[in-house]
N, C-alpha and C positions, 0 to 999 in steps of 0.2 A: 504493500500500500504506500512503499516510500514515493510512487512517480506522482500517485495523487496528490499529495504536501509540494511537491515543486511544481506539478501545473498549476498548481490551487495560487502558488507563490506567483508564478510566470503572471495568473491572470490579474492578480492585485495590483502587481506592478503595471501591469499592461493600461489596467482602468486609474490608475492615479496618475499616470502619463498622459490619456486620456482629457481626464481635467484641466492636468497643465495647461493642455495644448492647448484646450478649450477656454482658458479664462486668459488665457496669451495672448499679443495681436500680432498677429505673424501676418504681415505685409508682402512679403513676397515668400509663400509657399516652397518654392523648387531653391531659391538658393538656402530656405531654411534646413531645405534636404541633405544640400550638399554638404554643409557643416556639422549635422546630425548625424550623418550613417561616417565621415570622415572623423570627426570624435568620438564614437562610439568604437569605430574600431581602433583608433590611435590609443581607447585606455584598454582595452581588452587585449589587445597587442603587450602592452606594459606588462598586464597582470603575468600576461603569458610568460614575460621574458621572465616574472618573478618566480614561478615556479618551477621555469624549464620549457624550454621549447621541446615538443614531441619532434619523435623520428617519425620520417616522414617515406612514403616509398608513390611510387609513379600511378597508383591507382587514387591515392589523394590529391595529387595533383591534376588528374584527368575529370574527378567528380569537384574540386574545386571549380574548373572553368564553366563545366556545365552550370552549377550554384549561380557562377556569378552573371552569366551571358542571360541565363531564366529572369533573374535577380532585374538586369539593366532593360528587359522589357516590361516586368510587369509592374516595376514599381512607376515609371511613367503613364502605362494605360491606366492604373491607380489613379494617380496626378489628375491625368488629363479626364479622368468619366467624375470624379469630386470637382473639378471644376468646371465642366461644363452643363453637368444636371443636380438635378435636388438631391441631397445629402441621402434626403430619407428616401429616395429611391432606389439607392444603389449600395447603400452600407448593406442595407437585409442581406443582399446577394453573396456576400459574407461568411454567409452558415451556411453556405453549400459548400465550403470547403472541405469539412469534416466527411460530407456524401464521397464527391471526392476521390479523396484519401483511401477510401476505403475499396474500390476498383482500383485506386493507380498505383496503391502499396502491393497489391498484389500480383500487380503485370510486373513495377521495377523490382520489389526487393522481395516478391514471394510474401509477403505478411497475411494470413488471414485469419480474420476476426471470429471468435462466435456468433452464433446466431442472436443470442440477445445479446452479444456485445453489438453489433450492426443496430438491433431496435433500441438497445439504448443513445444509439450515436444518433439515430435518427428523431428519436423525441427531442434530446436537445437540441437540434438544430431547426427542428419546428422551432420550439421555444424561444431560443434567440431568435430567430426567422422573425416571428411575431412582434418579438420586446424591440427590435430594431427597425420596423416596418410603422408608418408613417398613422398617428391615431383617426378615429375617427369609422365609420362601420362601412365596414368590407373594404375598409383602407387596405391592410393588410395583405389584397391582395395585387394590388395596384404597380409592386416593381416586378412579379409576374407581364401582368400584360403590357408592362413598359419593354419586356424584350422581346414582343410582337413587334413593336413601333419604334426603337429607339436606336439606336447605333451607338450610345453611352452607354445603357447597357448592357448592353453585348459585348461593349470593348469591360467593361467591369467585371462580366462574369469570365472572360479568357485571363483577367489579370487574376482572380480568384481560383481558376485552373492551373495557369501558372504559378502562382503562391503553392499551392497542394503539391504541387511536383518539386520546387524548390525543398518544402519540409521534408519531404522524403529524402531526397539526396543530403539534404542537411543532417540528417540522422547518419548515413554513408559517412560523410564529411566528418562526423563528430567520434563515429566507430574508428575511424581510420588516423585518429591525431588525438584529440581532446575536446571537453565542452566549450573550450575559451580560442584556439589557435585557428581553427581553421573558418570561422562564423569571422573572426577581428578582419582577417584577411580580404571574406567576402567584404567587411563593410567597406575596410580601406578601397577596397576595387569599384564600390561603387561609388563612396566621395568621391574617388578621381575622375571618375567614369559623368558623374555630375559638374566639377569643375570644367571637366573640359568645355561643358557646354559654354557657360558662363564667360571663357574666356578665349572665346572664337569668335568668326563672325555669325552674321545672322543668317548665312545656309543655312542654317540647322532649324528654323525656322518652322512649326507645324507638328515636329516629331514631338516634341516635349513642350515648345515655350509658342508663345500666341503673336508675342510681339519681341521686338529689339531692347524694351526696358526689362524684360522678365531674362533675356542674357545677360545683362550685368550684372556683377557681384558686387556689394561694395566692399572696397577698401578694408574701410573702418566702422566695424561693427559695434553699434553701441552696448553697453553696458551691460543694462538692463536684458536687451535680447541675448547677447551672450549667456548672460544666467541664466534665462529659459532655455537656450540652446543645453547649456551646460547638465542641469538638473534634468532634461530631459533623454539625453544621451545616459545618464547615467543609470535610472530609471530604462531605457530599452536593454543595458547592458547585463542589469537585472535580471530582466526576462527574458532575456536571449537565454541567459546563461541557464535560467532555472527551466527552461521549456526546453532545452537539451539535456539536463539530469534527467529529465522525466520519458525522453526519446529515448536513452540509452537502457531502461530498466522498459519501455511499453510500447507497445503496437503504435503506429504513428496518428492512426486513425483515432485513437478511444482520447491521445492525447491532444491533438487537434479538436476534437469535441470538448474536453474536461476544459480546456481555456475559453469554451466558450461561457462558464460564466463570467468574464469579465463584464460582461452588459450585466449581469446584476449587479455586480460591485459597482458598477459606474452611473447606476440608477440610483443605491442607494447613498453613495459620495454625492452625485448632483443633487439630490434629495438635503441632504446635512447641509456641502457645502455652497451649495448652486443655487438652494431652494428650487429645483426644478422637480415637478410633477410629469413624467413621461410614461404612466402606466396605466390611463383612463381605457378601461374597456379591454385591457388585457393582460389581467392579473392570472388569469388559467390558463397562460403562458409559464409560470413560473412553478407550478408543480407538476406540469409537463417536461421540465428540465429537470427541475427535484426526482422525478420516475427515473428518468434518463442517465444521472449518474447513479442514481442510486445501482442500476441495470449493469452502467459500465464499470463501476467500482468493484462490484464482484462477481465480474464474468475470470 
């Protein structure tokens, strides 16, 4: 039951980063990127060097590039379907990772689930499905039929397809080095992989950024944003780390599902610290998750 306490940890972290983000004014999203996934890996790199760099052989190095090539596609179709549609349409799509995971762990690394591990994975991910989906009656189903009609998301759910094939290989990644060396690495590649953008011309133009002000970096970062950069790099480093304890001890799938309760934790933080109310009409959502780990905890 040890991988449950580090998902359980991975998702805490995950929802007060969350908040962060959320009471943060992040002005320009992508170069906020570029500093976040380039400091998250520059401390997990440190920590690495503090307790020893793992030996390394040519199958870590082949599943590294895969990691980070998945990595540099989906985390812009990410970017790009959050910034061009409604929030609440395209987070939901989110909790089909866990589905997923659960067909793709078993074509790449052979994994398969029990029978009520799978109906556990599947209740939770209704559940979030629901807590993350837009209020209001038969709302809920509404980022459904946005992928009849939308091109956002669609580009949302291939970047949540891609995400499920990265955690996979990320578990490879993690078997074949450590929980801290070969994830710092990914992040480093993708800082750079984002600075480049930043400090090129506007070719680049459509893939990632909208306009010629969204490529510049500046300079001199204030303060203030640095310390939300900071605190929130730290905060993913967190989760990274404890959402690979819990990969190397369980199926990728059940753990993929168990960090979905970070939407409760991030309901009842915006509840305390947000004063926000996000659960009118869909509170049987949440013993529908409650069934669901209860299911995956002891399959």
């Amino acid at each position: 039951m040890l991988w449950m306490i580090f998902a359980s940890l991975s998702a805490i972290f995950e929802s007060f980063r969350y908040i962060l983000l959320k009471k943060s004014v992040i002005t320009n999203i992508h170069q906020f990127t570029c500093h976040m996934y380039f400091l998250s890996g520059t401390l997990m790199l440190f920590f690495s060097w503090l307790i020893g760099f793992p030996s390394l052989n040519s199958y870590f190095w082949m599943t590294f590039i895969i990691v980070l090539l998945l990595n540099t596609l989906a985390v812009p179709m990410y970017l790009k379907a959050i910034q061009l549609s409604e929030v609440s349409l395209v987070v939901p799509l989110f909790s089909f990772g866990a589905i997923f995971s659960i067909f793709l762990s078993f074509l790449l690394i052979q994994e398969i689930p029990s029978l009520i591990g799978m109906i556990g994975v599947l209740l939770i991910c209704l559940g979030s499905y629901v807590l993350n989906s837009p209020s209001g009656k038969n709302s809920w189903l509404e980022p459904l039929r946005q992928l009849l009609v939308s091109k956002t998301n669609i580009l949302m759910l291939i970047s949540v397809l891609l995400t499920s094939i990265v955690t996979i290989y990320s578990k490879v990644l993690v078997q074949q080095s450590d929980v801290i060396f070969g994830t710092a690495l990914v992040y480093l590649g993708l800082g750079l992989f984002f600075y480049s953008f930043g400090f090129r011309n506007s070719s680049h133009r459509g893939y990632l950024f909208d306009n010629r002000e969204e490529l510049i970096l500046e300079e001199n970062i204030p303060k203030k944003t640095f310390q939300v950069i900071f605190f929130l790099s730290v905060l993913l480093v967190l989760s990274v780390i404890t959402r690979n304890l819990a990969l190397i001890l369980q199926k990728v799938s059940y753990v993929m599902a168990f960090r979905s309760i970070s939407i409760i934790f991030s309901i009842l933080l915006g509840v305390i610290l947000l004063k926000e109310v996000k659960t009118q009409g869909k509170g049987f959502a949440i013993p529908i998750m409650g069934l669901g780990l209860v299911l995956v905890a002891f399959v």
